[in-house]
C-alpha positions as protocol buffer text, in pm:
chain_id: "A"
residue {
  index: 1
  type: UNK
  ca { x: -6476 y: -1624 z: -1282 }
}
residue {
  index: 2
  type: UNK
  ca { x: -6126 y: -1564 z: -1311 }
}
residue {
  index: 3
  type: UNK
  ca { x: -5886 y: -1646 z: -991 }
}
residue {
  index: 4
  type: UNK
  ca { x: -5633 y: -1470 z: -1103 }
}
residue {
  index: 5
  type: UNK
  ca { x: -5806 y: -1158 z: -1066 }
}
residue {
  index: 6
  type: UNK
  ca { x: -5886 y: -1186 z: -732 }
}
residue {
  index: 7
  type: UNK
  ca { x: -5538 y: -1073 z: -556 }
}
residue {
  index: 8
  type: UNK
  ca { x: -5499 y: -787 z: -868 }
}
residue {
  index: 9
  type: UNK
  ca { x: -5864 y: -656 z: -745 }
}
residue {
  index: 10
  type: UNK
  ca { x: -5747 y: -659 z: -377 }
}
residue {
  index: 11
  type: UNK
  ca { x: -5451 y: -547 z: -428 }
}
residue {
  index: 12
  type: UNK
  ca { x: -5531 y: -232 z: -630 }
}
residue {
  index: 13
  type: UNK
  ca { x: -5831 y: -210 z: -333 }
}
residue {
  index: 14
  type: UNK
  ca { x: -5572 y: -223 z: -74 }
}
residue {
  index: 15
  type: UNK
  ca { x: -5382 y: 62 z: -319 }
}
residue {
  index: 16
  type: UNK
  ca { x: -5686 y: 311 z: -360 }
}
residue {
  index: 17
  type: UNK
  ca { x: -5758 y: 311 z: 21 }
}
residue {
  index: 18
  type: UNK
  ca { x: -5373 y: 377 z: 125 }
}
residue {
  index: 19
  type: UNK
  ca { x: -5410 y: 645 z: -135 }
}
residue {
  index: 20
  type: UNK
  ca { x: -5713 y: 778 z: -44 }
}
residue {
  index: 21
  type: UNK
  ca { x: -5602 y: 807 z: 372 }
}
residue {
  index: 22
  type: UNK
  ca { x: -5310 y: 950 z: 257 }
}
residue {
  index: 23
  type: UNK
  ca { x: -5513 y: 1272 z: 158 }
}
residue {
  index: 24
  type: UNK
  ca { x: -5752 y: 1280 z: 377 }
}
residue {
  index: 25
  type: UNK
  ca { x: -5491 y: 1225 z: 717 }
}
residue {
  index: 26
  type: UNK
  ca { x: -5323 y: 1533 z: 581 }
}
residue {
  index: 27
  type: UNK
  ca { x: -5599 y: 1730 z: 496 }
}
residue {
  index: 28
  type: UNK
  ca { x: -5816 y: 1674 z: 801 }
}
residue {
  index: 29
  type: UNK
  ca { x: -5591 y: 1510 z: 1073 }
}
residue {
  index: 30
  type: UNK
  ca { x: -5656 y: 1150 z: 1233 }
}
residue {
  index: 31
  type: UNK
  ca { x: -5945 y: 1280 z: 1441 }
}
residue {
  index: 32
  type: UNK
  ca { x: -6097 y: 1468 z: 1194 }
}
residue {
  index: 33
  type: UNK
  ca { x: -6120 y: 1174 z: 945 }
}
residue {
  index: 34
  type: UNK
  ca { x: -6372 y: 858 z: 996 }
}
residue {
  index: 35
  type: UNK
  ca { x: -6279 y: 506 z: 777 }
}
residue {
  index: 36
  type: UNK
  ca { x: -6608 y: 618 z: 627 }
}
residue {
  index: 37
  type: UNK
  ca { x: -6507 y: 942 z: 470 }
}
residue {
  index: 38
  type: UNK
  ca { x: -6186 y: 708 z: 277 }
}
residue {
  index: 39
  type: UNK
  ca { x: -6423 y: 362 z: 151 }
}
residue {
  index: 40
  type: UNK
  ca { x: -6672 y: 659 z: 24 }
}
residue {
  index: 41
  type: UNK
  ca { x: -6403 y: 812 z: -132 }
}
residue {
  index: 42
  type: UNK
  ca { x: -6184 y: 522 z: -241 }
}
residue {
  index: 43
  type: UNK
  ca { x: -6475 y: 332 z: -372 }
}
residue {
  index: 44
  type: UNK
  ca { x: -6504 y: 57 z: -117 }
}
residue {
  index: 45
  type: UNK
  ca { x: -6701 y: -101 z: 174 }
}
residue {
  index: 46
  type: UNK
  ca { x: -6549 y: -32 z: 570 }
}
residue {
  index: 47
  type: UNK
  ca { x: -6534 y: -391 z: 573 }
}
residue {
  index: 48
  type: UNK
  ca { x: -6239 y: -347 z: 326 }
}
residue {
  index: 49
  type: UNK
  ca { x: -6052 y: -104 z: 584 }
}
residue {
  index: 50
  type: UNK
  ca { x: -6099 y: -452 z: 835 }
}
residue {
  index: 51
  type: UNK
  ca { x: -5990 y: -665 z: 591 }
}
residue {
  index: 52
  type: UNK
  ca { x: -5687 y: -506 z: 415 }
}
residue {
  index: 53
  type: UNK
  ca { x: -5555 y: -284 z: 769 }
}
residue {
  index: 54
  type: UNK
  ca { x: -5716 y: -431 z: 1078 }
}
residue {
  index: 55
  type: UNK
  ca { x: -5900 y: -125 z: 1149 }
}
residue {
  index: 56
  type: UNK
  ca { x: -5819 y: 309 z: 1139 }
}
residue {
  index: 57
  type: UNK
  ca { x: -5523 y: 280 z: 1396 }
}
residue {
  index: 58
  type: UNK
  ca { x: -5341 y: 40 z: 1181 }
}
residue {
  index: 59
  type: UNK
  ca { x: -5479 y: 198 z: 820 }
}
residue {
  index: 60
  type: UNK
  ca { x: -5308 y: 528 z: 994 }
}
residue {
  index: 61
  type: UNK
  ca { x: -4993 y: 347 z: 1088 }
}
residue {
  index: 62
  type: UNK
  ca { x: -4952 y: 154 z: 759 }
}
residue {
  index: 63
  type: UNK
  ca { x: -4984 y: 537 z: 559 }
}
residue {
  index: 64
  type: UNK
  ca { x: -4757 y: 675 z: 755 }
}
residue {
  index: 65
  type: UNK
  ca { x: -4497 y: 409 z: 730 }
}
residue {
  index: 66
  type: UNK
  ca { x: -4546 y: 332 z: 387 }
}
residue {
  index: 67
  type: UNK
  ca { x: -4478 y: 721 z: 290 }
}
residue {
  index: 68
  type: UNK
  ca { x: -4150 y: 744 z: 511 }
}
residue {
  index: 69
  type: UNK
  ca { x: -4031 y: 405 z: 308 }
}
residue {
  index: 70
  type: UNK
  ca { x: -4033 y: 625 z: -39 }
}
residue {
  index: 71
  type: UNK
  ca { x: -3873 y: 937 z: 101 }
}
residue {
  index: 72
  type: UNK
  ca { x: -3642 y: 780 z: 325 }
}
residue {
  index: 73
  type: UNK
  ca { x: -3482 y: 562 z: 37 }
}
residue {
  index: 74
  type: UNK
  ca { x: -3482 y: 864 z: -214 }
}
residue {
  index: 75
  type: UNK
  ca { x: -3262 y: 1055 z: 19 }
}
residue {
  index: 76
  type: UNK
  ca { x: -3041 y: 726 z: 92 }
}
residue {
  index: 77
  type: UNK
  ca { x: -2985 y: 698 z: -304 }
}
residue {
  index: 78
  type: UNK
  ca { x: -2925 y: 1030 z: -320 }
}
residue {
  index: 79
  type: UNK
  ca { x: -2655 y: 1000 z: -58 }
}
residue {
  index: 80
  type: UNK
  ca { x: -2529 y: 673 z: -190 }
}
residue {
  index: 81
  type: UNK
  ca { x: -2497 y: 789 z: -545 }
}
residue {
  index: 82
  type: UNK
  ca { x: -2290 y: 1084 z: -411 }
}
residue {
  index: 83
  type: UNK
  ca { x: -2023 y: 913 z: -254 }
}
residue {
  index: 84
  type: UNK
  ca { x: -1990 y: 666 z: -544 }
}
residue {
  index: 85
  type: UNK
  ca { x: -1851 y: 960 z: -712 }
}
residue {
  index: 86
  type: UNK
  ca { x: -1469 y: 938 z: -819 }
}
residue {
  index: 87
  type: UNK
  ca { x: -1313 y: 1178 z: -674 }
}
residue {
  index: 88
  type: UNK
  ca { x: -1494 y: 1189 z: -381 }
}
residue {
  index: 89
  type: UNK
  ca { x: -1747 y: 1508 z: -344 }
}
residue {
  index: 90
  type: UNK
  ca { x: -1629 y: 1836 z: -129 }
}
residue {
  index: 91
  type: UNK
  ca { x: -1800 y: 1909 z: 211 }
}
residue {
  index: 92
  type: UNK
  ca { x: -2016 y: 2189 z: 21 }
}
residue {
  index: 93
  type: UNK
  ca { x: -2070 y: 1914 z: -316 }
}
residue {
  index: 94
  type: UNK
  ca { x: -2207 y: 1686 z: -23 }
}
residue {
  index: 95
  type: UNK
  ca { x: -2433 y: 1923 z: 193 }
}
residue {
  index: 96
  type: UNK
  ca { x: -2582 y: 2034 z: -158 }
}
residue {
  index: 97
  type: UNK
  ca { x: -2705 y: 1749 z: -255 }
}
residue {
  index: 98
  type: UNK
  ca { x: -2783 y: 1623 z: 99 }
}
residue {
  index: 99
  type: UNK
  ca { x: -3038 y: 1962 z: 83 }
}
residue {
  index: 100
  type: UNK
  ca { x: -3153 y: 1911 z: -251 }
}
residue {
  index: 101
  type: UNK
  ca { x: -3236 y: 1580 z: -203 }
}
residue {
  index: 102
  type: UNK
  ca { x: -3396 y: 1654 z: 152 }
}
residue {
  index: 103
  type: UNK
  ca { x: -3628 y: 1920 z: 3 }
}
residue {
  index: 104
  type: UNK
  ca { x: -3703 y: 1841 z: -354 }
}
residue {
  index: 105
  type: UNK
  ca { x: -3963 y: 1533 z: -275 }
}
residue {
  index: 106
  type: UNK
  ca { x: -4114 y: 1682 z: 20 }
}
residue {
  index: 107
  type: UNK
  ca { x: -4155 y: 2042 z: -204 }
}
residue {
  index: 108
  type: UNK
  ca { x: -4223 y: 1917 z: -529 }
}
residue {
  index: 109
  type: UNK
  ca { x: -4451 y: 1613 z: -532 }
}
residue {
  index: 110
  type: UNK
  ca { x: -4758 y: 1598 z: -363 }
}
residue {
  index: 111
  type: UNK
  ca { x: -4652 y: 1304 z: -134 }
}
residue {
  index: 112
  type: UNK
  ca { x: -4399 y: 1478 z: -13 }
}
residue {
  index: 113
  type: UNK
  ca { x: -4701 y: 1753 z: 46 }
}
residue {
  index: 114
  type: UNK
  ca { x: -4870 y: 1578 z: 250 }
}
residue {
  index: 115
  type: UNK
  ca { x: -4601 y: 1384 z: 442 }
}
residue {
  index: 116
  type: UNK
  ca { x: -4480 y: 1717 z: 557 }
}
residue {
  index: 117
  type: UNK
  ca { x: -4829 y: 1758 z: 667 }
}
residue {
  index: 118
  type: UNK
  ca { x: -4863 y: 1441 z: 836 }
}
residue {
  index: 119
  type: UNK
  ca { x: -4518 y: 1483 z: 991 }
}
residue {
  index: 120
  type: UNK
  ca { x: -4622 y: 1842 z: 1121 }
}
residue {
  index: 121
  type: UNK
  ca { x: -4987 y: 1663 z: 1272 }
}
residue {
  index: 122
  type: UNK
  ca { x: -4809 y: 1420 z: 1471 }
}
residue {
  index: 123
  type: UNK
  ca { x: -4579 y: 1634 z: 1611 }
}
residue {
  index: 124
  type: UNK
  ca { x: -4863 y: 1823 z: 1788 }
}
residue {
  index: 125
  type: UNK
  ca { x: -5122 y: 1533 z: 1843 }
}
residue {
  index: 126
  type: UNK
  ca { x: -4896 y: 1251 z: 1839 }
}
residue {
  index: 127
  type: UNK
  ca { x: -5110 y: 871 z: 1782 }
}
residue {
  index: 128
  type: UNK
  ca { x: -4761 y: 658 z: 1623 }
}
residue {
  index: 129
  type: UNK
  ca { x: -4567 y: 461 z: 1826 }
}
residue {
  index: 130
  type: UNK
  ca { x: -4295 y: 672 z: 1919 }
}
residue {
  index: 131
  type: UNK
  ca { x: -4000 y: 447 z: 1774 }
}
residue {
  index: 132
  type: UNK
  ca { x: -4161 y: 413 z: 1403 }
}
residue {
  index: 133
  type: UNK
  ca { x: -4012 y: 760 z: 1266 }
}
residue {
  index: 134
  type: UNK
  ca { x: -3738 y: 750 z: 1403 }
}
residue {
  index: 135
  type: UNK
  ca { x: -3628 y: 395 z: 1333 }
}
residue {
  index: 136
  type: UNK
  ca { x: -3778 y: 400 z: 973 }
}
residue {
  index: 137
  type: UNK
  ca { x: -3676 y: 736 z: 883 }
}
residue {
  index: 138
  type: UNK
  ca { x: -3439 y: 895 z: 1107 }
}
residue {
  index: 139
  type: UNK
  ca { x: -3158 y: 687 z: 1218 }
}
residue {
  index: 140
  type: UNK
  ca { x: -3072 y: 513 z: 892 }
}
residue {
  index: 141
  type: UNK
  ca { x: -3077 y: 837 z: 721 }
}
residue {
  index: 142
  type: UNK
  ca { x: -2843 y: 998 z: 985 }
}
residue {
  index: 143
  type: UNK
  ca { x: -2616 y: 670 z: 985 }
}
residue {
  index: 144
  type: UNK
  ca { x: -2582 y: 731 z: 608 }
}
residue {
  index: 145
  type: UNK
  ca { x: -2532 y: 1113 z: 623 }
}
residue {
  index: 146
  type: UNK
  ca { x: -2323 y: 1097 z: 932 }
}
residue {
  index: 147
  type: UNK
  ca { x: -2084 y: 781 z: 729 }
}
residue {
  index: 148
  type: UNK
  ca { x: -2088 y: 998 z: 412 }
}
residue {
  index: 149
  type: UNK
  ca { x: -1965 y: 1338 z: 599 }
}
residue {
  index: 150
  type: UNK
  ca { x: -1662 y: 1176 z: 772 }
}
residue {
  index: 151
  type: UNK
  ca { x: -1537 y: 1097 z: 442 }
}
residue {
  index: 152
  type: UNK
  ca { x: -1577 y: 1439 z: 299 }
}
residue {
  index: 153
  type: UNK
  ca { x: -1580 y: 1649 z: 636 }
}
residue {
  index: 154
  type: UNK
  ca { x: -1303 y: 1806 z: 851 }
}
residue {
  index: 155
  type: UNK
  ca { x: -1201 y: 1516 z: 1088 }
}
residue {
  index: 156
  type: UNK
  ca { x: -1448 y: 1480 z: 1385 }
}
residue {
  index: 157
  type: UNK
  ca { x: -1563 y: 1280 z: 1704 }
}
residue {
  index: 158
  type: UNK
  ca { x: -1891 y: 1058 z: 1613 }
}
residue {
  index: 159
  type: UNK
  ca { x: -2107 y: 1266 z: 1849 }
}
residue {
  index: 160
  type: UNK
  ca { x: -1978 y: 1578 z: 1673 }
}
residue {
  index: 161
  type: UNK
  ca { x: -2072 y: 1440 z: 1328 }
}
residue {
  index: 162
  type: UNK
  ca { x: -2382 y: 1310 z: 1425 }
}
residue {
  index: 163
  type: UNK
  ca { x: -2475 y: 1667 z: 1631 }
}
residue {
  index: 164
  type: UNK
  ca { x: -2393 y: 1811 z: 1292 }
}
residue {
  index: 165
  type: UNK
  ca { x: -2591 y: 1630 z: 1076 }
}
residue {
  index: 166
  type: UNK
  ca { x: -2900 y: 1642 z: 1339 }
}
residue {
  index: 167
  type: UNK
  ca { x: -2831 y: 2046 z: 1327 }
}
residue {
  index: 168
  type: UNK
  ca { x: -2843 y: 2009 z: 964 }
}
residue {
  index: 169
  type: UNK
  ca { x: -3196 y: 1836 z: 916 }
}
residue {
  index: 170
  type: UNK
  ca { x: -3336 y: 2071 z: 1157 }
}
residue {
  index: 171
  type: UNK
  ca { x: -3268 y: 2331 z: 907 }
}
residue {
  index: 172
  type: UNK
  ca { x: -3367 y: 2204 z: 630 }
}
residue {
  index: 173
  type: UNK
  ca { x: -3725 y: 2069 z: 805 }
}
residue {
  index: 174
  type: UNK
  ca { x: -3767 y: 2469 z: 888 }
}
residue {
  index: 175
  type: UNK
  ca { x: -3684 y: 2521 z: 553 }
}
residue {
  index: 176
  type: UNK
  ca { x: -3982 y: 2300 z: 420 }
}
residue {
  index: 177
  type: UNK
  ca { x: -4260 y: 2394 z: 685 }
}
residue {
  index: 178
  type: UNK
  ca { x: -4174 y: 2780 z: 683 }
}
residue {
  index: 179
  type: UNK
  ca { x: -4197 y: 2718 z: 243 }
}
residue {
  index: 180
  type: UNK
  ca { x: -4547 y: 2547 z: 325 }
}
residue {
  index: 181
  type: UNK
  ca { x: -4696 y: 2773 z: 553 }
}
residue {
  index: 182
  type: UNK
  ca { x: -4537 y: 3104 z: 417 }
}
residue {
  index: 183
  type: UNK
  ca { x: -4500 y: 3029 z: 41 }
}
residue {
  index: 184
  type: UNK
  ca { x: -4837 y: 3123 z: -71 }
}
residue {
  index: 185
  type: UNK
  ca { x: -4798 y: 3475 z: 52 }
}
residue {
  index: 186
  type: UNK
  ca { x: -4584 y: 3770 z: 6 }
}
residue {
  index: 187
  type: UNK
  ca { x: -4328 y: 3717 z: 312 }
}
residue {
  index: 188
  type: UNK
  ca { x: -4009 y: 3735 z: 160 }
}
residue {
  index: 189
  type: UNK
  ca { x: -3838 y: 3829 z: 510 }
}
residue {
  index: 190
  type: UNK
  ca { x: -3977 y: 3474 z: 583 }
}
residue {
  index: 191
  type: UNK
  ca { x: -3886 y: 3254 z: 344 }
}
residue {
  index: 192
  type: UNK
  ca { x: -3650 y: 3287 z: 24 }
}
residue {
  index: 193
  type: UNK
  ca { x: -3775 y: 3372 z: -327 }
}
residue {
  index: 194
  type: UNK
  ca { x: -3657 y: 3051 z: -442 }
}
residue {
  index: 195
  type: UNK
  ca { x: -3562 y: 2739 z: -249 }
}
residue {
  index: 196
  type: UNK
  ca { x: -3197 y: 2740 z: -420 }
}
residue {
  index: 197
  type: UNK
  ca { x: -3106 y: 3069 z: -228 }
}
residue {
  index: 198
  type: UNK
  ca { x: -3155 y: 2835 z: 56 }
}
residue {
  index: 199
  type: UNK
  ca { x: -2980 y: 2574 z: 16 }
}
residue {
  index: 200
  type: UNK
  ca { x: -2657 y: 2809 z: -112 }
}
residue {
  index: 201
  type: UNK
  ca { x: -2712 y: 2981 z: 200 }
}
residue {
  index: 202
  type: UNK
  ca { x: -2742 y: 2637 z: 392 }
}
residue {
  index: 203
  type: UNK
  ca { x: -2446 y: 2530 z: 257 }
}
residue {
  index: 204
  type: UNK
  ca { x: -2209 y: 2810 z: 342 }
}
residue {
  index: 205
  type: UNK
  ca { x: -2352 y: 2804 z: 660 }
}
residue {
  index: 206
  type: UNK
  ca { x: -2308 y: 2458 z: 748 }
}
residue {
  index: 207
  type: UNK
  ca { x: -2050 y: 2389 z: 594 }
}
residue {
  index: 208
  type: UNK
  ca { x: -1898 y: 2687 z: 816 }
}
residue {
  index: 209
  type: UNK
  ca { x: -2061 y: 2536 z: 1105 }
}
residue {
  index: 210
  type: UNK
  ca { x: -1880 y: 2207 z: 1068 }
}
residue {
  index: 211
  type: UNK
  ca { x: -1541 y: 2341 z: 1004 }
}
residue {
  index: 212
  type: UNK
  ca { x: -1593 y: 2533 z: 1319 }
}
residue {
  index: 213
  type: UNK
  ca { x: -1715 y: 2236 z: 1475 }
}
residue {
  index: 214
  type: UNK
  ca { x: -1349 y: 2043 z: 1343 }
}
residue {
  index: 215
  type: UNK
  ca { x: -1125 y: 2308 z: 1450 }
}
residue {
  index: 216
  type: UNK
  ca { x: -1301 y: 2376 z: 1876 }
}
residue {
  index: 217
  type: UNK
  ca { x: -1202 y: 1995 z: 1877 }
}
residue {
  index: 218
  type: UNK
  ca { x: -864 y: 2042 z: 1755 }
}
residue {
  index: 219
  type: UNK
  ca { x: -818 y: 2328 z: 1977 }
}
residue {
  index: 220
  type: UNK
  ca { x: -923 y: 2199 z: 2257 }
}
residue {
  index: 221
  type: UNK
  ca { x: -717 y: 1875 z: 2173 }
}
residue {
  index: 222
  type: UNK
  ca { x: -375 y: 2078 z: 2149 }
}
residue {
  index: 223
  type: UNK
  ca { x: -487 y: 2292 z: 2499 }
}
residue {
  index: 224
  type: UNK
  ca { x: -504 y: 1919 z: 2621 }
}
residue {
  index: 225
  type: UNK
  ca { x: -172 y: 1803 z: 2491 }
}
């Protein structure tokens, strides 16, 4: 027998049943999915689910968390190739990409698919502790944003910014779920033709939002003074 094999044949176990739950979850919800439905599937025993998770809570858990790693560090290489640009990018160059790199993997691959999915389940019918999306996904994304717009942006507070950027990735999640849910139909007083008339129209309007944003402050400052 050969040794070496042995972690290579777990590991790529370990792979197939991660994979596997990763469909299922988003197809049929926590509840609706039994550890038997993903060994059938995935080719395994339920012992494997034991060995390799510690059980469905942790299986769920380790999906979840393992599909917010990917997308999160897309979007912080998308923001950290940005402002390695020389010159720096506009406010609009920046809120582009920021969109375009917000949607694209959550449109256009079928992770993405079903992390939106996922996301959108656990949101009604929440089972995650309630710190693991937002400390994996949220908060070092909106550090990064929030860094990257006060280098680019009008000049504002750091509970401006941040309000901004949150106002910003609300949009753009009601973007994605109204393309999911309304895509596949004819219901273009719902959702855009194309995803790029969004995010021009997402950019205009933010980026009108934020200057707005800039010059209250000021206002208010010199009203102050």
């Amino acid at each position: 027998m050969n040794h070496r094999r042995v972690p290579q044949e777990a590991e790529e176990t370990r792979e197939r049943i991660l994979s596997t739950a990763q469909k299922l979850f988003s197809e049929k919800g926590f509840e609706g999915t039994s550890v038997r439905d993903i060994t059938t599937e995935a080719g395994c025993n339920v012992a494997s689910v034991n060995y390799h998770f510690g059980g469905k809570e942790n299986l769920y858990l380790e999906t979840f968390r393992s599909m917010l790693v990917v997308l999160r560090d897309q979007r912080l290489a998308v923001i950290g190739e940005l402002m390695a640009r020389d010159p720096a990018p506009t406010l609009e160059e920046f809120l582009e990409s920021f969109a375009e790199g917000f949607i694209d993997p959550l449109v256009d691959e079928s992770r993405g698919r079903m992390f939106t999915i996922l996301v959108s389940r656990e949101m009604f019918n929440p089972r995650l502790p309630h710190n693991v999306f937002v400390d994996e996904f949220i908060q070092p994304l909106l550090e990064r944003a929030t860094a990257a717009l006060a280098l680019v942006g009008p000049p504002l507070d750091p509970t401006a910014a941040r309000l901004c950027i949150m106002s910003a990735v609300g949009q753009l999640l009601h973007a994605i779920k109204a393309h999911h849910l309304f895509a596949c139909h004819d219901h273009p007083e719902v959702v855009p033709e194309s995803l790029a008339d969004y995010v021009s129209h997402f950019v205009r309007f933010s980026a009108g939002g934020i200057r707005a944003c800039a010059g209250k402050a000021e206002s208010q400052s010199e009203d102050s003074a």
